[in-house]
N, C-alpha and C positions, 0 to 999 in steps of 0.2 A: 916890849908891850906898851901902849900906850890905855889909852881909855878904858878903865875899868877891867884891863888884861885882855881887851880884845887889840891884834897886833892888826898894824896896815896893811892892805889888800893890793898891790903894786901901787901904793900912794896914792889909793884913791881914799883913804883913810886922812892921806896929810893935807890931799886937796880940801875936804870936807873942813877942816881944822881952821884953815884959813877963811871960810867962810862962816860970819857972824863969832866972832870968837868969844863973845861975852856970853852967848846963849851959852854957847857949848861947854864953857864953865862953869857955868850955873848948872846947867846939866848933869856936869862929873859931880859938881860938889850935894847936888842931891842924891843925885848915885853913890856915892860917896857914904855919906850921911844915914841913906838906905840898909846899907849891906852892914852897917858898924852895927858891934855888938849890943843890945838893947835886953829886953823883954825877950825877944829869943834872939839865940846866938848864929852869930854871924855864919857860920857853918851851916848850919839849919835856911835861914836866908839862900844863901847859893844852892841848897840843895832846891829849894820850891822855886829859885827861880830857874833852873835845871828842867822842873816835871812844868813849870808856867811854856818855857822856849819850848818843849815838844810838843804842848798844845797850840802854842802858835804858830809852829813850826817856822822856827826863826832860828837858820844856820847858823849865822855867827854868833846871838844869844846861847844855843848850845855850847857852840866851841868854844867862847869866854866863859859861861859862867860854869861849864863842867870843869875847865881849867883850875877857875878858881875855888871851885868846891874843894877838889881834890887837894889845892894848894891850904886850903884851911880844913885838912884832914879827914874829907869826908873818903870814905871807903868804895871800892865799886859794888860793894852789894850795896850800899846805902842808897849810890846814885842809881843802881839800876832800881830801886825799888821805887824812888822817887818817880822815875820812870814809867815805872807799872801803875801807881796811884795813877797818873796823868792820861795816860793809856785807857785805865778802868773811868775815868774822867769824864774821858771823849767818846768812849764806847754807850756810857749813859746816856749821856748827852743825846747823841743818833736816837735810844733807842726811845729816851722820853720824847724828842720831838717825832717820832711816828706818829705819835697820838693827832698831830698836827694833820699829818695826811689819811690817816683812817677819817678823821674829822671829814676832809675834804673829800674824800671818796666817798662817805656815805652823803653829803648834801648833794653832790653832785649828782650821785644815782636818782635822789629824789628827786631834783629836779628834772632828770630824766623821760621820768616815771610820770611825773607830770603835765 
């Protein structure tokens, strides 16, 4: 596994590597830096960034950080729960921006009407 436990994809992982390699460093080492145990623990961290990847839905952020959840002992009922929070998340999300289009569907009638 390389970066942050997410492993290379037929080396297009190694080719990326080789391109700006000081960025990419700075990147691990904030990454890095991130996920270490603080104010909340590190565990906790890969679980939200777990329920964060399924709302961006971002493959390999799944497959890395479920990896590393697991590896820093989170359970699968934890991560699928995490899961669900992320889930109930995005499902809000939809439901509060309708308000956006009922908006727009009533101006519009009015102007309609007008």
């Amino acid at each position: 596994m390389s970066f942050s436990g997410f492993s290379n994809r037929n080396n297009e992982g190694e080719k990326n590597e080789e391109l700006l390699p000081q960025i990419r460093e700075s990147f691990q080492n904030f990454s890095k830096n991130v996920f270490t145990d603080g104010a909340i623990p590190g565990k906790t961290k890969q679980l939200i960034a777990v329920a964060v990847a399924h709302v961006t839905q971002c493959q390999y952020c799944i497959e890395g950080h479920t990896k590393l959840a697991l590896k820093q002992g989170a359970s699968m009922d934890e991560l699928m729960e995490a899961i669900w929070v992320a889930a109930e998340m995005r499902a809000g999300a939809a439901v509060s921006h309708s308000k956006i289009a009922i908006k727009t569907m009533k101006e519009s009638l009015q102007k309609e009407k007008s």
